[in-house]
Jmol script that loads the backbone (N, CA, C; Angstrom):
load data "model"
ATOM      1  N   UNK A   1     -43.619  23.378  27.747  1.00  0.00           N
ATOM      2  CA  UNK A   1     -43.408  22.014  27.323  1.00  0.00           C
ATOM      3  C   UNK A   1     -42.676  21.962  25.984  1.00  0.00           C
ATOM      4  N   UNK A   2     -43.278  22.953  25.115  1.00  0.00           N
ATOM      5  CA  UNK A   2     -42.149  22.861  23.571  1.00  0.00           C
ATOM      6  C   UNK A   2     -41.170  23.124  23.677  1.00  0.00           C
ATOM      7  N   UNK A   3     -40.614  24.249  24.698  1.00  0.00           N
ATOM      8  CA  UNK A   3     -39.283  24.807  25.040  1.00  0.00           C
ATOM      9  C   UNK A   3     -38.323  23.542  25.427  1.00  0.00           C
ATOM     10  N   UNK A   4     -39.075  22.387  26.397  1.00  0.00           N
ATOM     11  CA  UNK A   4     -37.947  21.534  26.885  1.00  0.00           C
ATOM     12  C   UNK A   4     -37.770  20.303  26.149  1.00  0.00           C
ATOM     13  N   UNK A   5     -38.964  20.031  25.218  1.00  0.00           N
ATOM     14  CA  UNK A   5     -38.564  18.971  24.045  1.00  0.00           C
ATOM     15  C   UNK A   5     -38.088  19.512  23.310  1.00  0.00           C
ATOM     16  N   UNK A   6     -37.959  20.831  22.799  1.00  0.00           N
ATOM     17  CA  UNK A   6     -36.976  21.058  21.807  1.00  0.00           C
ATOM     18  C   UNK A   6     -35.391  21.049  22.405  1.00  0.00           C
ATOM     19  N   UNK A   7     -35.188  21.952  23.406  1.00  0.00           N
ATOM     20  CA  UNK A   7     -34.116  21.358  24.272  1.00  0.00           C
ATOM     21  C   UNK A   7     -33.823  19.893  24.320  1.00  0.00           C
ATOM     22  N   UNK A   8     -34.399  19.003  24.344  1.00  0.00           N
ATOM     23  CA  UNK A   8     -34.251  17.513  25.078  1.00  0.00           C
ATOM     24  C   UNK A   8     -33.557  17.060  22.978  1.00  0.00           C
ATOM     25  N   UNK A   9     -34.443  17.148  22.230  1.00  0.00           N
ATOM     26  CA  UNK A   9     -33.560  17.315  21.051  1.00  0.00           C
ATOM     27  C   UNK A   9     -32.411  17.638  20.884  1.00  0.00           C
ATOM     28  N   UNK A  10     -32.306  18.750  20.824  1.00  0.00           N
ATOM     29  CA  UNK A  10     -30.574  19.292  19.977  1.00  0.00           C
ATOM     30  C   UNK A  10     -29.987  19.167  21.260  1.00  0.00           C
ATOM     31  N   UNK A  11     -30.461  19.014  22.425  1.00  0.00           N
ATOM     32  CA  UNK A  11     -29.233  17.981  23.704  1.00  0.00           C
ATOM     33  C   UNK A  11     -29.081  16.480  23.273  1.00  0.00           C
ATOM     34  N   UNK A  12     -29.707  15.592  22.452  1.00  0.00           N
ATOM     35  CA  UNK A  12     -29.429  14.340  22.093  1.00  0.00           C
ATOM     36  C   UNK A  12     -28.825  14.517  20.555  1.00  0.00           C
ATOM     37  N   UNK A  13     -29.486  15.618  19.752  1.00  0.00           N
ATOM     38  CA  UNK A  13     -28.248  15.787  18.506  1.00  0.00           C
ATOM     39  C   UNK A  13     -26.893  15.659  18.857  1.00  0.00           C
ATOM     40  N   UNK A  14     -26.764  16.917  19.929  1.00  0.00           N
ATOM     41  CA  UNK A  14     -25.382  17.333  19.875  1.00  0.00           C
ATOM     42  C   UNK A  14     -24.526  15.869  20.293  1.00  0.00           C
ATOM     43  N   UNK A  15     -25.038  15.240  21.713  1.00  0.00           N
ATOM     44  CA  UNK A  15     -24.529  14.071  21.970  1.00  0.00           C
ATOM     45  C   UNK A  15     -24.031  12.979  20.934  1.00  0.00           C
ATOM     46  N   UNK A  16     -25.097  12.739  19.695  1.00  0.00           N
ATOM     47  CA  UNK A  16     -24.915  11.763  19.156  1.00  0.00           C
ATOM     48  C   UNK A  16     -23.961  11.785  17.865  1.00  0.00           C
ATOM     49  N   UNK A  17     -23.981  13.715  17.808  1.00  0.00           N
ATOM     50  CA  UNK A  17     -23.035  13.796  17.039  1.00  0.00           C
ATOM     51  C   UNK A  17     -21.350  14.038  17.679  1.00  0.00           C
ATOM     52  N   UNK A  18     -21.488  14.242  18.815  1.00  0.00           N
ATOM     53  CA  UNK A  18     -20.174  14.096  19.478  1.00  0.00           C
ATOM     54  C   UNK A  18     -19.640  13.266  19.323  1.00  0.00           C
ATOM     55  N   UNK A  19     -20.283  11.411  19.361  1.00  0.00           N
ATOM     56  CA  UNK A  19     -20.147  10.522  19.691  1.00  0.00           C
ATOM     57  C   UNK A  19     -19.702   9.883  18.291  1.00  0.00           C
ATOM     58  N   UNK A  20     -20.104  10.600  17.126  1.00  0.00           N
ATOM     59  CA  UNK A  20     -19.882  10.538  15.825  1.00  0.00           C
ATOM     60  C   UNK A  20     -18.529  10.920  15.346  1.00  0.00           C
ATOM     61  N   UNK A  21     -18.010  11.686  15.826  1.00  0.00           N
ATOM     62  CA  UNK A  21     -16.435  12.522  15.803  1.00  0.00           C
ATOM     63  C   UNK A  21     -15.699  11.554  16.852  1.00  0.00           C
ATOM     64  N   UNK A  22     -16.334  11.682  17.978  1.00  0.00           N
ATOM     65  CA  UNK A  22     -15.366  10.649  18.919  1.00  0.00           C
ATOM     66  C   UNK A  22     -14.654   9.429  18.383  1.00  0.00           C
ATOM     67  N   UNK A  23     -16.012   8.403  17.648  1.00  0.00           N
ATOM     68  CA  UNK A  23     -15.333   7.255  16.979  1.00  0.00           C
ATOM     69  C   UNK A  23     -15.131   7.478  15.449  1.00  0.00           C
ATOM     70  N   UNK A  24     -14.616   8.857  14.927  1.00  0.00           N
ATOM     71  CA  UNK A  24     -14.382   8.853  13.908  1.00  0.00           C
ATOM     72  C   UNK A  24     -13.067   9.315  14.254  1.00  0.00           C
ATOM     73  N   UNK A  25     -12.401   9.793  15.410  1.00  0.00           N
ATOM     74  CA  UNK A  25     -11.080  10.130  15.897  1.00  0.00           C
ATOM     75  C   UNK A  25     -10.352   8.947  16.009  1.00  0.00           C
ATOM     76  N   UNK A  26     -11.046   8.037  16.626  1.00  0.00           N
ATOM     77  CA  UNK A  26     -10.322   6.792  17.241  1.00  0.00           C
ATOM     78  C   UNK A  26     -10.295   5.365  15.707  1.00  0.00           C
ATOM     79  N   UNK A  27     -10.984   6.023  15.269  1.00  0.00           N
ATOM     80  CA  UNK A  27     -10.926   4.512  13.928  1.00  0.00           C
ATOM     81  C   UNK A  27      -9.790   4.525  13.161  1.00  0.00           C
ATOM     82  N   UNK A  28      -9.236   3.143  13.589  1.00  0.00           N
ATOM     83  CA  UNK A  28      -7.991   2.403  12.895  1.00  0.00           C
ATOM     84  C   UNK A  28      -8.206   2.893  11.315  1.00  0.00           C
ATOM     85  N   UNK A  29      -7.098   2.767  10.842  1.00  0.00           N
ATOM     86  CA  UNK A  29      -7.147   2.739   9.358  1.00  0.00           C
ATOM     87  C   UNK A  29      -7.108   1.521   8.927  1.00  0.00           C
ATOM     88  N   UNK A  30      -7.965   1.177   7.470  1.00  0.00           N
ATOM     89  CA  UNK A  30      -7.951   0.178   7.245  1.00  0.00           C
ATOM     90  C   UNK A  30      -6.635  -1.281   6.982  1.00  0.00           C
ATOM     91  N   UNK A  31      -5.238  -0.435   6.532  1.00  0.00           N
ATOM     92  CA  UNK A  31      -4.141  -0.947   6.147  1.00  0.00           C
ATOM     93  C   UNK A  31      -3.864  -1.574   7.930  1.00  0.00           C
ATOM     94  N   UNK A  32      -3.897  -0.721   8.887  1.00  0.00           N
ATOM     95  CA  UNK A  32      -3.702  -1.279  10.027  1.00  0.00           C
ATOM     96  C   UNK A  32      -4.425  -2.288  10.532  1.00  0.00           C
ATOM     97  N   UNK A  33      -5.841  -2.396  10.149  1.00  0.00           N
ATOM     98  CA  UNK A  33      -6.351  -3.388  10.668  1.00  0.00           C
ATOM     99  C   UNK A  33      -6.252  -5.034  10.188  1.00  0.00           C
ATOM    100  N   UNK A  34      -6.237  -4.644   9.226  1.00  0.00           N
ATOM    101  CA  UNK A  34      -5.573  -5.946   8.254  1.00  0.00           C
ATOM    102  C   UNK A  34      -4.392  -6.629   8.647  1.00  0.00           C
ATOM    103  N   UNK A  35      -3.478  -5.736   8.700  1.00  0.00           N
ATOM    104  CA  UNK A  35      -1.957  -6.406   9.383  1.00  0.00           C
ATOM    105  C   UNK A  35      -2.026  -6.616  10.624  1.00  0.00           C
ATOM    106  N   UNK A  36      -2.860  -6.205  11.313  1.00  0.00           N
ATOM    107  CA  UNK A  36      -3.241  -7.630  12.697  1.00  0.00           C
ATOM    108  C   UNK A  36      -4.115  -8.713  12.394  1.00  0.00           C
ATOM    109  N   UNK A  37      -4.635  -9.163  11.281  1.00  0.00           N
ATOM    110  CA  UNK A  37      -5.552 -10.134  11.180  1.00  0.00           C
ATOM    111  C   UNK A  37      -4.479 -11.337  10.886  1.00  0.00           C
ATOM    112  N   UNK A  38      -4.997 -12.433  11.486  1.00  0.00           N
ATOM    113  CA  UNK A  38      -3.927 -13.875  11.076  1.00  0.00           C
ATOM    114  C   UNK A  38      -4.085 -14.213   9.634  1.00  0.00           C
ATOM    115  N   UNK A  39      -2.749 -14.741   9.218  1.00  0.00           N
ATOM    116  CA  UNK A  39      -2.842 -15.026   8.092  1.00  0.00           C
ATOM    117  C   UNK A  39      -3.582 -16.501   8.047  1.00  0.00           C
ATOM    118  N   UNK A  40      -4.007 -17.473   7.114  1.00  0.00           N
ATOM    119  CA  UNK A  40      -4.019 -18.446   7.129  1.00  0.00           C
ATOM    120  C   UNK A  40      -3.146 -19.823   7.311  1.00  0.00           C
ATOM    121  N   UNK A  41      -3.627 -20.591   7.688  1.00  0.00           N
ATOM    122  CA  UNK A  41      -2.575 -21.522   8.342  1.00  0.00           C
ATOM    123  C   UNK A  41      -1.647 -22.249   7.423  1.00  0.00           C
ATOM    124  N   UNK A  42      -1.615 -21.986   5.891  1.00  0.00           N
ATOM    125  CA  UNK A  42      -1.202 -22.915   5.056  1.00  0.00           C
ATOM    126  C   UNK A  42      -0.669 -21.230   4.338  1.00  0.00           C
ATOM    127  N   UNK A  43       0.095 -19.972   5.011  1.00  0.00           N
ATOM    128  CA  UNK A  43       0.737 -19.014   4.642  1.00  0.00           C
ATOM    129  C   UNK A  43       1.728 -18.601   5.177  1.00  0.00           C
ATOM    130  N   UNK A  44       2.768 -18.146   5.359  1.00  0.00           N
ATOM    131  CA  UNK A  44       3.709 -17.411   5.926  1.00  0.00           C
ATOM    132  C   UNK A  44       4.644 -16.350   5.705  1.00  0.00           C
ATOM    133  N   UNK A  45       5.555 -15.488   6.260  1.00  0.00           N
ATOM    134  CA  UNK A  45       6.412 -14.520   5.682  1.00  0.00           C
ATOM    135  C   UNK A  45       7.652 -15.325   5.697  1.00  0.00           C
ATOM    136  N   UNK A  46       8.571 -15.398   4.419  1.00  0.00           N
ATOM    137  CA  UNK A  46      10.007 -16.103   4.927  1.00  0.00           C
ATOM    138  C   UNK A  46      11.292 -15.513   5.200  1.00  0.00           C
ATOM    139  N   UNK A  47      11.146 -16.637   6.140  1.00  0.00           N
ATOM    140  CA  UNK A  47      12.031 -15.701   7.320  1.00  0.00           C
ATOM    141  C   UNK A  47      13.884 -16.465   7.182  1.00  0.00           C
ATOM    142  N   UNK A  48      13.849 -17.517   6.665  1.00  0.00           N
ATOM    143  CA  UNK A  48      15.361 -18.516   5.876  1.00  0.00           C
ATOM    144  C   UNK A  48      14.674 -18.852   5.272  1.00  0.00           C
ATOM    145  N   UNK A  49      15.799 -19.332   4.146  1.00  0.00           N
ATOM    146  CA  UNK A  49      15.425 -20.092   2.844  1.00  0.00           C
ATOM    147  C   UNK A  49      17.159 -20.872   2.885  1.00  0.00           C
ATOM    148  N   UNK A  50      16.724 -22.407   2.609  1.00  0.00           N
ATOM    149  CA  UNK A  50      18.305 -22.894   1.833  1.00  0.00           C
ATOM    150  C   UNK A  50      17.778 -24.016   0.913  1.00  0.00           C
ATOM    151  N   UNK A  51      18.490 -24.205  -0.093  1.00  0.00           N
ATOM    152  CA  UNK A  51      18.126 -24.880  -1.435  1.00  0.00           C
ATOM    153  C   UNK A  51      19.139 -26.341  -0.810  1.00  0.00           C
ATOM    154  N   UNK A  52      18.845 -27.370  -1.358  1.00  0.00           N
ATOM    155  CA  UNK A  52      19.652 -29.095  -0.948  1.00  0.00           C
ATOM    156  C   UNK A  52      18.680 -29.781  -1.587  1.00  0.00           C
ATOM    157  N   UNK A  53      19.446 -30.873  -2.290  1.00  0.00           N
ATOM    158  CA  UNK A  53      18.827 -31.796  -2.236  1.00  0.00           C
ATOM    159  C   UNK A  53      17.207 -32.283  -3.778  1.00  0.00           C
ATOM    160  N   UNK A  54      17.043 -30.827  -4.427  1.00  0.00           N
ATOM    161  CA  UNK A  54      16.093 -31.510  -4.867  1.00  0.00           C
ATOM    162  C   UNK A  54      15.248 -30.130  -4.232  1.00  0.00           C
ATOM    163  N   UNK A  55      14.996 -29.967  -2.897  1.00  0.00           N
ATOM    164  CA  UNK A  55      14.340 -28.879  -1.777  1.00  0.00           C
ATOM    165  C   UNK A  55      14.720 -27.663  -1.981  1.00  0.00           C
ATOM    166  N   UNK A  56      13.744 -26.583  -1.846  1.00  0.00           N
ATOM    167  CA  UNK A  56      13.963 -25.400  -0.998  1.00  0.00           C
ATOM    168  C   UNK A  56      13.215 -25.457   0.449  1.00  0.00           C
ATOM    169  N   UNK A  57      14.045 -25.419   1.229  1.00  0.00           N
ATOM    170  CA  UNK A  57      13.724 -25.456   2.906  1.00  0.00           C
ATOM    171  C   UNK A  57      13.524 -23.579   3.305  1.00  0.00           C
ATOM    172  N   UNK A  58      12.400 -23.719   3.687  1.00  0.00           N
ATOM    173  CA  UNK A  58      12.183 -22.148   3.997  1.00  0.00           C
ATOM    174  C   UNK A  58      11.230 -22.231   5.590  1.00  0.00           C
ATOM    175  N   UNK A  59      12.090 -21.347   6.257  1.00  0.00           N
ATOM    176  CA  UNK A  59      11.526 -21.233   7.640  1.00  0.00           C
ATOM    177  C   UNK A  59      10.543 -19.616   7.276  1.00  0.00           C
ATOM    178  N   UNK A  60       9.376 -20.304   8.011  1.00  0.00           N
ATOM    179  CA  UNK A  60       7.853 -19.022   8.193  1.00  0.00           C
ATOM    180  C   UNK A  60       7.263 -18.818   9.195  1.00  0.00           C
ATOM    181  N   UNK A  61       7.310 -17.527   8.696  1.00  0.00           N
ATOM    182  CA  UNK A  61       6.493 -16.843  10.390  1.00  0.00           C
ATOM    183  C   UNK A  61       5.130 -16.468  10.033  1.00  0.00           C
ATOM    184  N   UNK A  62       4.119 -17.257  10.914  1.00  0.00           N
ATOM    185  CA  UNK A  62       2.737 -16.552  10.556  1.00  0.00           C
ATOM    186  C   UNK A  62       2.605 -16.279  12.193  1.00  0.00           C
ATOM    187  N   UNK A  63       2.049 -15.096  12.579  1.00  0.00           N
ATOM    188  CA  UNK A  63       1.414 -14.448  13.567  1.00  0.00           C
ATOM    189  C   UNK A  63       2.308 -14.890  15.040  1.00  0.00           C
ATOM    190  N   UNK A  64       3.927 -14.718  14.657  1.00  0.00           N
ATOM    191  CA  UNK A  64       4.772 -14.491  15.465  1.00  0.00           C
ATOM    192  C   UNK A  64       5.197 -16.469  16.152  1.00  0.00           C
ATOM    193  N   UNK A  65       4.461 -17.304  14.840  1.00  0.00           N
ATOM    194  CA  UNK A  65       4.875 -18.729  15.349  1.00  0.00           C
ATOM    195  C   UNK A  65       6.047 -18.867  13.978  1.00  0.00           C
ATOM    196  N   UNK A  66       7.248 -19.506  14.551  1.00  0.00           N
ATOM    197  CA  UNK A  66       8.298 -20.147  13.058  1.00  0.00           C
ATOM    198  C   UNK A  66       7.933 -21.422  13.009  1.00  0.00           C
ATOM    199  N   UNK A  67       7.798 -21.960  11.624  1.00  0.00           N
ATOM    200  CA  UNK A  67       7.713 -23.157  11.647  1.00  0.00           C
ATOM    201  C   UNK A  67       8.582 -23.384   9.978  1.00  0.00           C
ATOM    202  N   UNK A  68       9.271 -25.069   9.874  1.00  0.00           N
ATOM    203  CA  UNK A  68       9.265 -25.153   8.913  1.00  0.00           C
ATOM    204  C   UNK A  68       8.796 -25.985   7.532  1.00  0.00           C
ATOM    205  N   UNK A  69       8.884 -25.539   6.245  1.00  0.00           N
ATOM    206  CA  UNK A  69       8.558 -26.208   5.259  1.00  0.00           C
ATOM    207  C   UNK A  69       9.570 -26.752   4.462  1.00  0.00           C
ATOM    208  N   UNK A  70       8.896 -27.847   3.443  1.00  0.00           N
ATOM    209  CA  UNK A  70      10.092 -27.952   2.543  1.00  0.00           C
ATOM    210  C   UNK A  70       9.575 -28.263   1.249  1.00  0.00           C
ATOM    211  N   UNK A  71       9.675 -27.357   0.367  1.00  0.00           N
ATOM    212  CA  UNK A  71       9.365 -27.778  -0.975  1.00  0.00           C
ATOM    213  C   UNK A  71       9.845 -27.928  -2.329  1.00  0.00           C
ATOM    214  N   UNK A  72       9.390 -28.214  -3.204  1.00  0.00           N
ATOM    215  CA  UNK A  72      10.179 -28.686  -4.525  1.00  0.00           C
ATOM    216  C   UNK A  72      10.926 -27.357  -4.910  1.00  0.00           C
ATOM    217  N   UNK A  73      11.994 -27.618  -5.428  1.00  0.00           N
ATOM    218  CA  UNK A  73      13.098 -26.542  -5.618  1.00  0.00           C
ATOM    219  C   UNK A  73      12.264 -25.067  -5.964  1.00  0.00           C
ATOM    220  N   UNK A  74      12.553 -24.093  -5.468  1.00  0.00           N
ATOM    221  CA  UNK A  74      11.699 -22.738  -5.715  1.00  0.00           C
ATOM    222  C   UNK A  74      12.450 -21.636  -5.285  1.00  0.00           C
ATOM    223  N   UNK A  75      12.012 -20.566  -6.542  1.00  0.00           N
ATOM    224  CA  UNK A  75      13.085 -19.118  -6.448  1.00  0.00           C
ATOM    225  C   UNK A  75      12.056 -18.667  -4.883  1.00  0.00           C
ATOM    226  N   UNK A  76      12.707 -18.619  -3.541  1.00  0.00           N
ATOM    227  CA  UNK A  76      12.277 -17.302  -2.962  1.00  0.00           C
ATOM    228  C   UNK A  76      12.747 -16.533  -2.548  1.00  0.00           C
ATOM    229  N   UNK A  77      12.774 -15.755  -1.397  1.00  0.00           N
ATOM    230  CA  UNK A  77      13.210 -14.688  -1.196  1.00  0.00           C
ATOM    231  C   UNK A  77      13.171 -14.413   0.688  1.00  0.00           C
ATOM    232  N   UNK A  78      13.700 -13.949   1.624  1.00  0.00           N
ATOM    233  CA  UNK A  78      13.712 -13.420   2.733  1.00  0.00           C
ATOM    234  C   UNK A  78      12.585 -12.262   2.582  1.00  0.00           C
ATOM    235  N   UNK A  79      11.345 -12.379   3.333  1.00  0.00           N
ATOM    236  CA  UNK A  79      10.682 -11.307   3.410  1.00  0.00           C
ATOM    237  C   UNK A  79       9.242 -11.657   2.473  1.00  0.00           C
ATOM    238  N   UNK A  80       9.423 -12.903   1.696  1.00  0.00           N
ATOM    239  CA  UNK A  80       8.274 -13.043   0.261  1.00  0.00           C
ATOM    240  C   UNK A  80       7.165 -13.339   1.295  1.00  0.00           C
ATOM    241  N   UNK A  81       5.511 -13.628   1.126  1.00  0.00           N
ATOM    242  CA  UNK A  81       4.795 -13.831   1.403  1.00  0.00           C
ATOM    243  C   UNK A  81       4.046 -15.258   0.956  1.00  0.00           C
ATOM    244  N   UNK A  82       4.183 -16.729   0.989  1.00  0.00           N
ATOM    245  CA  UNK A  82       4.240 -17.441   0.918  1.00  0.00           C
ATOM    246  C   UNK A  82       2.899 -18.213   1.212  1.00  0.00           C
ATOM    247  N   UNK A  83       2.290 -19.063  -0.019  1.00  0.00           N
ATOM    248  CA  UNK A  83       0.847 -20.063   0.362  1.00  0.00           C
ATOM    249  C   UNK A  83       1.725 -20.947  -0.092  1.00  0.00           C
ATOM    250  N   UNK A  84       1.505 -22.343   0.888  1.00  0.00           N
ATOM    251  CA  UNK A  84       1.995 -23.380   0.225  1.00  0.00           C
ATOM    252  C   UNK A  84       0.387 -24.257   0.064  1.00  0.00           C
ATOM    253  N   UNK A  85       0.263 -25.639  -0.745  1.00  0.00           N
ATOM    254  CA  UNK A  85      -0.345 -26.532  -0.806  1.00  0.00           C
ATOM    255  C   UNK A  85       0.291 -27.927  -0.440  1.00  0.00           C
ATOM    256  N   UNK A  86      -1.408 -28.429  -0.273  1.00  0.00           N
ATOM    257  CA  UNK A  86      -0.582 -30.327   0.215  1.00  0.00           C
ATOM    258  C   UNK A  86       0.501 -30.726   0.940  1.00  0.00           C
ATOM    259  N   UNK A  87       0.312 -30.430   1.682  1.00  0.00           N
ATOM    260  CA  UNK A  87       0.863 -30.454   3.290  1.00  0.00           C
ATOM    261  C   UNK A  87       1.066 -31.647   4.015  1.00  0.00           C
ATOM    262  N   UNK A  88       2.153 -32.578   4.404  1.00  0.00           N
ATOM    263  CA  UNK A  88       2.472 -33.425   5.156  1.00  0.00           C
ATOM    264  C   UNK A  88       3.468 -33.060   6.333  1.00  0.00           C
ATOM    265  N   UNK A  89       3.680 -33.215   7.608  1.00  0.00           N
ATOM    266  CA  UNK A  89       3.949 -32.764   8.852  1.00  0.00           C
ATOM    267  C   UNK A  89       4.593 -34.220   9.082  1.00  0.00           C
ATOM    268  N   UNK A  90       5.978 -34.036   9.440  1.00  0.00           N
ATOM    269  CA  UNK A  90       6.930 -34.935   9.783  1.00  0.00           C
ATOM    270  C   UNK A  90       7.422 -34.230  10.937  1.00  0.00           C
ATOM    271  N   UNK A  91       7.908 -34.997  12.071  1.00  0.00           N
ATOM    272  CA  UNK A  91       8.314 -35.119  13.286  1.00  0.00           C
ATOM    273  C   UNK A  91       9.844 -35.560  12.862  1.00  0.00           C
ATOM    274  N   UNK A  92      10.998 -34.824  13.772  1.00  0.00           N
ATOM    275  CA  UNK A  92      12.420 -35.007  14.040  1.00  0.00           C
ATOM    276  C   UNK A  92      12.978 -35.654  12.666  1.00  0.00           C
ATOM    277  N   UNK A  93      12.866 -34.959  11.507  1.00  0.00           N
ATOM    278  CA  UNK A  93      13.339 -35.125  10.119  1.00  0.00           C
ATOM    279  C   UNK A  93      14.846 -35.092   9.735  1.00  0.00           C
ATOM    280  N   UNK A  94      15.549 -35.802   9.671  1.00  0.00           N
ATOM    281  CA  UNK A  94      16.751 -35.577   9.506  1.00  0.00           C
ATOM    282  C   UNK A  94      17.469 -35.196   7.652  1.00  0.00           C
ATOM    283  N   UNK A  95      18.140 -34.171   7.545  1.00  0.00           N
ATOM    284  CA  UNK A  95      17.726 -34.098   6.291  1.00  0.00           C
ATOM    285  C   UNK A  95      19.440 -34.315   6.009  1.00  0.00           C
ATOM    286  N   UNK A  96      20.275 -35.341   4.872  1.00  0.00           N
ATOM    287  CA  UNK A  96      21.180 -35.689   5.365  1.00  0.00           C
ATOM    288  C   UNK A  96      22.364 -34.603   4.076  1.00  0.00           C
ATOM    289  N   UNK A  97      21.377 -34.284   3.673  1.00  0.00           N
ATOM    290  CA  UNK A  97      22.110 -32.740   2.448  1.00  0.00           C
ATOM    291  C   UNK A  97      22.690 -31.807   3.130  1.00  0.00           C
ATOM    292  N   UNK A  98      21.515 -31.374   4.232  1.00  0.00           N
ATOM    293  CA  UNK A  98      21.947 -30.179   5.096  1.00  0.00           C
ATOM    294  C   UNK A  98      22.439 -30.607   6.528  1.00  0.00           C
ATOM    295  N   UNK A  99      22.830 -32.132   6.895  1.00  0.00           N
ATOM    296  CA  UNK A  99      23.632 -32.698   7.944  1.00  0.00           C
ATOM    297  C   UNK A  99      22.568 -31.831   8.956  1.00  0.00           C
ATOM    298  N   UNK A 100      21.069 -31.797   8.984  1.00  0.00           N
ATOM    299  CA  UNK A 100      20.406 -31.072  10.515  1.00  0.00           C
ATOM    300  C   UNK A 100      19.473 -31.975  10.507  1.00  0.00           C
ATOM    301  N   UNK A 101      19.135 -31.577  12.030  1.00  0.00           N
ATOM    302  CA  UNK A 101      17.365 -32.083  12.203  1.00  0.00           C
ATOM    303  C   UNK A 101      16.310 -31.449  12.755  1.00  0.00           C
ATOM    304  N   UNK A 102      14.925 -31.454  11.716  1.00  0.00           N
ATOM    305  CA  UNK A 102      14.111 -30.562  12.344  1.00  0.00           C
ATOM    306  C   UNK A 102      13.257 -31.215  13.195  1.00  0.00           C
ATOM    307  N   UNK A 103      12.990 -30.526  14.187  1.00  0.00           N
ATOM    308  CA  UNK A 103      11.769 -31.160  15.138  1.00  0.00           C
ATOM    309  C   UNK A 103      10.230 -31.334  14.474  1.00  0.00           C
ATOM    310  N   UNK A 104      10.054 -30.927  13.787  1.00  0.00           N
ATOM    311  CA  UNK A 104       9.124 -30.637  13.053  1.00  0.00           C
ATOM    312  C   UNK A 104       9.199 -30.027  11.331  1.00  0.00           C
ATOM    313  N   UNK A 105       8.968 -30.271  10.573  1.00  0.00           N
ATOM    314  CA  UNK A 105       8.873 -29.913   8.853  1.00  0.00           C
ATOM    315  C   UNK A 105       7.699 -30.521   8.533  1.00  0.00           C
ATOM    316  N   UNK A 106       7.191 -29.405   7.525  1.00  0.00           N
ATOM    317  CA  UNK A 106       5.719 -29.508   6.827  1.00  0.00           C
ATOM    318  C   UNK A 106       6.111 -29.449   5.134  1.00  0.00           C
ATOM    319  N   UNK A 107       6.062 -31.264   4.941  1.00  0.00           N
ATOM    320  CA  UNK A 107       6.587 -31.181   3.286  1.00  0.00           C
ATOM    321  C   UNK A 107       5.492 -30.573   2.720  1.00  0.00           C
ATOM    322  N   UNK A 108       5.207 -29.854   1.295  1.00  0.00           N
ATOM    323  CA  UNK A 108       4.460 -29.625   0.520  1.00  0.00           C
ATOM    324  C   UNK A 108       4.471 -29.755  -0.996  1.00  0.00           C
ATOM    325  N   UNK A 109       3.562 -30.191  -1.370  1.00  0.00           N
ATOM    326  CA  UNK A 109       3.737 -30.529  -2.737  1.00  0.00           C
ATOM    327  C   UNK A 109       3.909 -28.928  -4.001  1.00  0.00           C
ATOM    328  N   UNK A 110       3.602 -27.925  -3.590  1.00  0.00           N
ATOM    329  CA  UNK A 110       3.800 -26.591  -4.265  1.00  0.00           C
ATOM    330  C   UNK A 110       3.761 -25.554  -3.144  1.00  0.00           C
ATOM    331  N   UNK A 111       3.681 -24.051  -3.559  1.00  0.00           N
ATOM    332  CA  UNK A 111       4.250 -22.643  -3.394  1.00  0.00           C
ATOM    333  C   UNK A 111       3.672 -21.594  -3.798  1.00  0.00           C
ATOM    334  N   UNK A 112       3.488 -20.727  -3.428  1.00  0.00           N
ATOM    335  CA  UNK A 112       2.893 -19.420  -4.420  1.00  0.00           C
ATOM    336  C   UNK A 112       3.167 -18.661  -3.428  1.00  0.00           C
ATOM    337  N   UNK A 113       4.047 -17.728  -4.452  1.00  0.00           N
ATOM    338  CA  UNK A 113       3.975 -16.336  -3.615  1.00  0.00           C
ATOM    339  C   UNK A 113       2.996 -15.743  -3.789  1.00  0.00           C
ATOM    340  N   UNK A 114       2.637 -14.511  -2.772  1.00  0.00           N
ATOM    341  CA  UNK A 114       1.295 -14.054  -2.711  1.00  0.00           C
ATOM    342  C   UNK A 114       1.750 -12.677  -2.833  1.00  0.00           C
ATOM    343  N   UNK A 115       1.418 -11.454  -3.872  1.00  0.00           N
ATOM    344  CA  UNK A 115       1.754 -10.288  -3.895  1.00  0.00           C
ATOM    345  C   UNK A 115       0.770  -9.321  -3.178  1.00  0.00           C
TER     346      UNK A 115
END
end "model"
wireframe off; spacefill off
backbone 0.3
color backbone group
């Protein structure tokens, strides 16, 4: 009987330490897991930027949706990481600086890049 509980032991060690290496093989790194998490809905990466008017108009991509904004004149950049605040959502905006129209623009009252 001691022979096969000690057996029945270091047969559930070994298992549980297998199982310990197994998901220590397979675990994401942390930098990866992060860059699949959604950003927040009031963030984006910019993807255009054009200055008119008073505006910087900057098109953003959060989690593979473009949408655009438009805010008080601001240095950015292609690629910056972007929180805006105070948020108003206008439908088929015609903007008559840049002679276009968006189906959608989200004015905002400020900007912050996010490093």
């Amino acid at each position: 009987m001691k022979i096969s509980f000690l057996s029945l032991v270091i047969l559930l060690g070994c298992s549980l330490f297998n199982s310990a290496s197994v998901m220590a093989l397979h675990h994401e790194p942390q930098n990866a897991r992060e860059s699949k998490e959604k950003m927040p809905d009031n963030e984006g990466i910019v993807v255009d930027t054009m200055d008119a008017g008073g505006y910087t108009y900057m098109e953003l991509e959060n989690s593979g949706h473009k949408f655009w904004i438009a805010a008080p004149t601001t240095q950015v950049n292609k690629g910056d990481h972007i929180r805006y605040f105070g948020s108003m959502v206008m439908s088929n905006f015609t903007s008559k600086t840049l002679n276009r129209t968006f189906s959608t623009i989200v004015f905002v009252t400020s900007t912050q890049i996010k490093k």
